[in-house]
Each structure stands twice: as C-alpha cells, then as structure tokens.
C-alpha positions as CSV (number, residue, x, y, z in Angstrom):
1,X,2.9,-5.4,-38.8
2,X,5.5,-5.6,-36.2
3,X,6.4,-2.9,-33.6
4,X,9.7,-2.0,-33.5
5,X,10.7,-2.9,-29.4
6,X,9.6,-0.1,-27.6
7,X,9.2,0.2,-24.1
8,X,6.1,-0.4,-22.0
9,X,4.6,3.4,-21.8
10,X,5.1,3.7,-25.4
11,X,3.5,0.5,-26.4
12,X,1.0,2.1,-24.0
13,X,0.6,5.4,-25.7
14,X,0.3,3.2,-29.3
15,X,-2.4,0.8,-27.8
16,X,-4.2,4.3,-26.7
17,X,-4.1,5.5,-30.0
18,X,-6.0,2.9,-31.9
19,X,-8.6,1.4,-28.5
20,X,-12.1,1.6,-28.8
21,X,-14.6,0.1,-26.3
22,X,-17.2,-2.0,-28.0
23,X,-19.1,-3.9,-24.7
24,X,-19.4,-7.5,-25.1
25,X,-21.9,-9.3,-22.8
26,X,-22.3,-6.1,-20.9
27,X,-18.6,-6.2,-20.1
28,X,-16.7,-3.0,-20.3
29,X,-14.5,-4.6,-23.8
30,X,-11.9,-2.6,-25.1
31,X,-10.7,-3.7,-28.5
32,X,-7.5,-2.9,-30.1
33,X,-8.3,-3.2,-33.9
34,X,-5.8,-5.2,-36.6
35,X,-6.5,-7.8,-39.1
36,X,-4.3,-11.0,-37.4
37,X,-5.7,-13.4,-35.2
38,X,-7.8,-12.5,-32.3
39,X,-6.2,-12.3,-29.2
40,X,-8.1,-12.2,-26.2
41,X,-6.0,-10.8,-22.5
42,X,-7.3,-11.1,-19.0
43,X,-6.0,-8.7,-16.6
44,X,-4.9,-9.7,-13.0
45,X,-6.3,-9.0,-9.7
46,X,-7.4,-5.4,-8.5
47,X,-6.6,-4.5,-12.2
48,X,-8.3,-3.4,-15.2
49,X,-7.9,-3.3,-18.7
50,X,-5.1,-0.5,-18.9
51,X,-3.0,-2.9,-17.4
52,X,-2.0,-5.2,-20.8
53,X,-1.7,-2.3,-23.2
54,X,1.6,-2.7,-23.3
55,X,1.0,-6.0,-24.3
56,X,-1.7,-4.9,-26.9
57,X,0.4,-2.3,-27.9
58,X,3.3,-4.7,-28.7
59,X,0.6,-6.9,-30.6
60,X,0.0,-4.1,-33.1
61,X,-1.6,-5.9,-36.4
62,X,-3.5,-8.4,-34.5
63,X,-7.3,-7.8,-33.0
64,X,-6.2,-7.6,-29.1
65,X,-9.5,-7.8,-27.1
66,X,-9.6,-6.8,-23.3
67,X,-12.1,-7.1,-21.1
68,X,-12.6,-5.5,-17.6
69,X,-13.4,-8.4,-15.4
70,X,-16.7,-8.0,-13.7
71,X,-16.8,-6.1,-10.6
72,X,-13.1,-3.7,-12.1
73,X,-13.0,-0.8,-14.1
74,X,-16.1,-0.3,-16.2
75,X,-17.6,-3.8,-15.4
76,X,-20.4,-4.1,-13.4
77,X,-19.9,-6.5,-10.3
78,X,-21.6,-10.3,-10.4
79,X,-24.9,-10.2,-8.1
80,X,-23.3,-13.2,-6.3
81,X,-19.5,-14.0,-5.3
82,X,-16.4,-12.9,-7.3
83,X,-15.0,-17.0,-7.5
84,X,-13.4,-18.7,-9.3
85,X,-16.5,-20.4,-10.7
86,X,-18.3,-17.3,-11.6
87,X,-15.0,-15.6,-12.9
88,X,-14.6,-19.4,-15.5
89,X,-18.1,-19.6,-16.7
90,X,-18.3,-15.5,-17.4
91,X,-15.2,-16.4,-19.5
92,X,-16.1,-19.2,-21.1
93,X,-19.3,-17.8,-22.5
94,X,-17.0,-14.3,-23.2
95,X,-14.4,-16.1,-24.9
96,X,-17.0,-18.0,-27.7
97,X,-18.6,-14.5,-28.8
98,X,-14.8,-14.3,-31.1
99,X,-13.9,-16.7,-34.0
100,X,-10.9,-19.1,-32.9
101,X,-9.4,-16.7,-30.8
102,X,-6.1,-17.5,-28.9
103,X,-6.6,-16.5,-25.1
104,X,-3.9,-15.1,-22.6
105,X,-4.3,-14.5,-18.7
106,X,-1.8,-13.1,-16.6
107,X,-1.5,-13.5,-12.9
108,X,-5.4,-14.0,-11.2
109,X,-6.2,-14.1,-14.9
110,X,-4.2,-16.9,-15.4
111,X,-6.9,-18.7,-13.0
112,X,-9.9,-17.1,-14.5
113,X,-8.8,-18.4,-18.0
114,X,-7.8,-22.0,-16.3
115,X,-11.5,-22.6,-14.5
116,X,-12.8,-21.7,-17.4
117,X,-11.8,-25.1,-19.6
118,X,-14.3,-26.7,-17.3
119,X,-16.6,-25.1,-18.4
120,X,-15.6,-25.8,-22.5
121,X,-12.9,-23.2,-23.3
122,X,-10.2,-25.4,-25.2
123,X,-8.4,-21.9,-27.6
124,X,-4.8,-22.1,-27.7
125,X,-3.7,-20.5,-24.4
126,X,-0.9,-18.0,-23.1
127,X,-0.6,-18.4,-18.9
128,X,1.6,-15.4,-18.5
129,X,3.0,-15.4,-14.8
130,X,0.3,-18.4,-14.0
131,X,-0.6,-18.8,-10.2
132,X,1.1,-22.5,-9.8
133,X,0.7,-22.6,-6.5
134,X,-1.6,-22.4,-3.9
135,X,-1.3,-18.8,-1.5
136,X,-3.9,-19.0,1.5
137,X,-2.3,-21.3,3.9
138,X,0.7,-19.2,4.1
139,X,1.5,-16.1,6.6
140,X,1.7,-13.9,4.3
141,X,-1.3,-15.2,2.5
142,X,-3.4,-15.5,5.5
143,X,-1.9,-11.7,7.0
144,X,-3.2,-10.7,3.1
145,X,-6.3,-12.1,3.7
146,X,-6.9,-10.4,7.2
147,X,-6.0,-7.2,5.3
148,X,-9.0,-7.6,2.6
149,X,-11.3,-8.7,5.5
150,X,-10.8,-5.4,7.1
151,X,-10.6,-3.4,4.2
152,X,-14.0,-4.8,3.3
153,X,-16.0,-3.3,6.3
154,X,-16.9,0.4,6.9
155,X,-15.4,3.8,5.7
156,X,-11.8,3.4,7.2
157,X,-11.4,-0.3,6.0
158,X,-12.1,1.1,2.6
159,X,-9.7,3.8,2.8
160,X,-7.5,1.4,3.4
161,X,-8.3,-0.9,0.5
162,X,-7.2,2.1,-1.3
163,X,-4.7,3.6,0.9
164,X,-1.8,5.1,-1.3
165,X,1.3,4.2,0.7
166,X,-0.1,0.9,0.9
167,X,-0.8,0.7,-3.2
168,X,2.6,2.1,-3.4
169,X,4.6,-0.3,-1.2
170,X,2.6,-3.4,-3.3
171,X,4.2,-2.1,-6.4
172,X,6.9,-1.1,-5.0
173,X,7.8,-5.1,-3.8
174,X,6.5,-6.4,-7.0
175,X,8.5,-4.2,-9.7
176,X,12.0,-5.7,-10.0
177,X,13.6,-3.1,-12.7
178,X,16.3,-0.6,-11.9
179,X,15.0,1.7,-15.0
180,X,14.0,4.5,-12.9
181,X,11.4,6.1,-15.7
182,X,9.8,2.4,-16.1
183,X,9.9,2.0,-11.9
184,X,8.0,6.0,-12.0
185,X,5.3,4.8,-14.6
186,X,5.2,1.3,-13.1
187,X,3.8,3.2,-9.9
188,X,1.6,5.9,-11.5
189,X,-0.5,2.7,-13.5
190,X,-0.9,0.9,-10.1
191,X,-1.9,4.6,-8.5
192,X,-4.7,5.1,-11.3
193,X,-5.9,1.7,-11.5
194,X,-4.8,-0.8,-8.7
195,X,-7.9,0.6,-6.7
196,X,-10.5,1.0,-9.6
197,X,-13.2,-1.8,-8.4
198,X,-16.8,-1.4,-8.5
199,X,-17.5,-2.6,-4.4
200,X,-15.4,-3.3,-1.3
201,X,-16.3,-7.0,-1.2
202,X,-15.1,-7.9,-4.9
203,X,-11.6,-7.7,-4.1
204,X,-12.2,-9.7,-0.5
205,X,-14.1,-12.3,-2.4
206,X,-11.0,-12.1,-5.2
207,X,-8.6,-12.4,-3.0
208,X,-10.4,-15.3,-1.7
209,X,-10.7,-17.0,-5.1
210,X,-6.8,-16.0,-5.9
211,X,-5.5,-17.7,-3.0
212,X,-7.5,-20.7,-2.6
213,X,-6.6,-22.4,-5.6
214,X,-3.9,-22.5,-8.5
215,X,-3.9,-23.4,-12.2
216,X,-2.5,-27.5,-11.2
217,X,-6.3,-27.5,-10.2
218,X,-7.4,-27.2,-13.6
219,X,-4.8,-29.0,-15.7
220,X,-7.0,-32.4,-16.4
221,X,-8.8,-30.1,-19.2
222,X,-6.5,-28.2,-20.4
223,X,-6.1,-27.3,-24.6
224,X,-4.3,-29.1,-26.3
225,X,-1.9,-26.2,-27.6
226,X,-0.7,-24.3,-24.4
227,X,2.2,-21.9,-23.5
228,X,3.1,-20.8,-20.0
229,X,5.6,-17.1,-19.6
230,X,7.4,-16.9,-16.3
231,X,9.5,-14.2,-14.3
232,X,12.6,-15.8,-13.3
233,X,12.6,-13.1,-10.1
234,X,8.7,-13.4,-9.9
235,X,7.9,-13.7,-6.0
236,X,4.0,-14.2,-6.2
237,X,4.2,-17.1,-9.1
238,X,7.6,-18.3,-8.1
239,X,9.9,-20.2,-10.7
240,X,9.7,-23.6,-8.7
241,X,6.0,-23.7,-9.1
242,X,6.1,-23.0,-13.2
243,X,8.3,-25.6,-13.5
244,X,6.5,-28.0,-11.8
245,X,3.3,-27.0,-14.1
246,X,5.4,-27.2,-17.0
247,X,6.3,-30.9,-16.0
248,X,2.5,-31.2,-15.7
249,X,1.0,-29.8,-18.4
250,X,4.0,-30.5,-20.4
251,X,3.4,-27.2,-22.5
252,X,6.3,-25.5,-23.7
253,X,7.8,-22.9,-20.7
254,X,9.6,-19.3,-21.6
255,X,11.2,-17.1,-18.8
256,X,12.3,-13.5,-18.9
257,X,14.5,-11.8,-16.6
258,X,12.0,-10.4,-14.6
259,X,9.7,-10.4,-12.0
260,X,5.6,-10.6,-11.5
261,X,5.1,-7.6,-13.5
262,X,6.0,-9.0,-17.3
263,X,3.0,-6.9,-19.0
264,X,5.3,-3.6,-17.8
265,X,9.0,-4.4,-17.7
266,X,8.7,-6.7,-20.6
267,X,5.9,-6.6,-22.9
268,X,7.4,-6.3,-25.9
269,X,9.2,-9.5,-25.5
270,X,6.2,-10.6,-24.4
271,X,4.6,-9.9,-27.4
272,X,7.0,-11.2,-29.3
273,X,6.8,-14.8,-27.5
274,X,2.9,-14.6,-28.5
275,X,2.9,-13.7,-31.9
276,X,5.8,-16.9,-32.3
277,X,2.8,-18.8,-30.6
278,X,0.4,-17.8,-32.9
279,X,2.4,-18.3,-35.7
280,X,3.1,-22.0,-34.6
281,X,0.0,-23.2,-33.9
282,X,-1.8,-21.5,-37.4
C-alpha cells in the first residue's frame, strides 16, 4: 500500500503508529512492520532512529528496519573507537540477520553503509545525501573538529556538545525550506534527538570518522545495483561531489529541490524514489 504524499510530521506520526523495537545484535532496532521487501535505513551523524520516520512512514507496506547506530539513542557505545571500520563491520554483520534486504544510508550513514561492502555487504543500495567528499582538511571542517575536541573534555565542553543555540543554529544552516510549520518541527527533531548519544567521545571520534573519508573511498566494491539521492541546495554533500560519484560509480543519480535534510523536507518523494528502486531491481 501506498501513502497518499503527506508531509514529513505526518509520515512521522504514521511510522509512530505501527513501530515496535525488536533489538537485533544488541542494537536498539526499531521495526516498522509491512509485508514488502525489507528495507533497512541508517541514520546520520549525532542522530538516532527517529530521524528517517518520515522516510519509514512514507514506505508504509514495506518492513522498514532502523537501527540506532552504536554509541546514539538506545545503542550502547563500541568498547573501542566510533570509525569508520567499526561502524562497516557492525553493519555488515547487522545487515545479514534480514533476507535480501535493500539497504539505505543517509548522510554519515551513507559512509557506514559504504565501509561496510569491504567487509561483504553487496544488497541493493540507496546513498541518500552520500558524503562525496572528503571534510577535514577544510576550515570549517578543521574549526568543527576543534569544536568536538573541546566538547569532548569536562562538564562545560559537554554542555556545549549539547548547547541549544548551538543545536539550533546547526539546523537552522542546514534546513533550506520556507514552510514555516516544517522549519518549527525540523528544529524541535534536532532539539530531542541531535544530542541523544551515549558518551562525549562518540561523537568526537564520529566526527573524526565523518570527515576523514568519503564514499569515492569505497567505490571499488560497491553492489552491483546502486542508487545515489541528492539535494540540489545540499551544502554538506554538495551537488559537484554527487556528480562526480555518479560518473564513478556510474549508478543512476536523482535530485530534489532541497538541501541536506531530504529525510524531513522531502520524504515522501523520497519514498517514492525507493519503492521505484525496489520495484526495478525485483
């Protein structure tokens, strides 16, 4: 069954109504029950599951499965470093518990999902907003990076980690809607959930995985059937950059008039882009 398009908090609200958390190698799982295809979603960094309901939501009829990545929401942290090579093999191993799933990762999860076909994760994949290029070296990436350093020692630097004008001027610069209900909801998700990690030092180690590397990295063993989503107006996974993995990759590229923040302003189109992608590829 199909949704009729509805906007991101009430594909929220209809994801709510039929979640349950079933835990799948003691990750916090929450599974959005239908009898389509398996569809697996990987949040993006300093999120948690809550923020692809939308997305799950506008996948109503299918299985939608979403994790909290270790270390955010319910998940318990790794005993070692939050990389990119713990983040791939957690998912690789996650991702063969379901039957032929079809995988999407937005954002940071875009790079979780992409490490993790070294380590023998061929499904079909979404990368929704992929990371296409690399962050760090930047000034803003290394005045970021100075930012989680602090923010990862003592009381005050984890006030700050969490401060609310700062949470709010990030999602502020990030949402690129002029629907004034969608902007107000936009900020309330990031206010409950932009700040609901487990430790300090799993969103400086994070960051550090987010910015050291992109998804061009991983591209030699990528599936066979891949699709990459981008934001024409995205500023954090710029245009440029998905068209140059596109040329790579030479997977099949969609855009939406929007920015970094598809899984809110846009998920029902979203949606709709998966569910063709699914239908293509069965």
């Amino acid at each position: 069954m199909q949704v009729l398009k509805s906007s991101a908090p009430e594909l929220f609200k209809l994801a709510a109504s039929r979640a349950e958390r079933f835990d799948v190698l003691n990750t916090a799982t929450w599974h959005y029950r239908g009898e389509g295809r398996t569809i697996i979603l990987v949040h993006g960094f300093r999120g948690d599951h809550h923020g692809l309901s939308a997305i799950a939501g506008a996948l109503d009829g299918h299985h939608v499965v979403i994790p909290d990545l270790p270390g955010y929401g319910k998940s318990a942290a790794f005993n070692g470093r939050h990389d990119l090579a713990s983040y791939g093999d957690w998912f690789a191993r996650f991702a063969s518990e379901f039957d032929n799933p079809v995988v999407l990762g937005h954002s940071f999860g875009s790079l979780v999902v992409a490490k993790s076909w070294e380590y023998g994760m061929n499904q079909p994949t979404v990368l929704l907003n992929p990371i296409s290029t690399t962050q760090g070296d930047s000034p803003a990436g290394k005045l970021a990076e100075l930012y989680y350093k602090i923010g990862s020692k003592g009381l005050l630097g984890s006030a700050l980690l969490r401060s609310t004008p700062i949470v709010r001027g990030m999602s502020m610069a990030m949402a690129t809607t002029w629907d004034l209900k969608l902007r107000s909801f936009i900020h309330d998700q990031h206010h409950r959930y932009f700040s609901n990690y487990t430790e300090d030092r799993v969103v400086l180690e994070g960051y550090q995985a987010a910015s050291s590397g992109n998804v061009m990295n991983y591209v030699a063993n990528k599936p066979e059937k891949l699709l990459l989503i981008a934001g024409a107006k995205d500023m954090i996974a710029p245009l440029k950059g998905q068209l140059e993995l596109q040329r790579e990759t030479q997977a099949e590229l969609r855009t939406l008039e929007c920015g970094h923040l598809t899984h809110y302003e846009t998920p029902f189109e979203v949606g709709i882009m998966v569910r063709d992608f699914v239908r293509e590829i069965s």
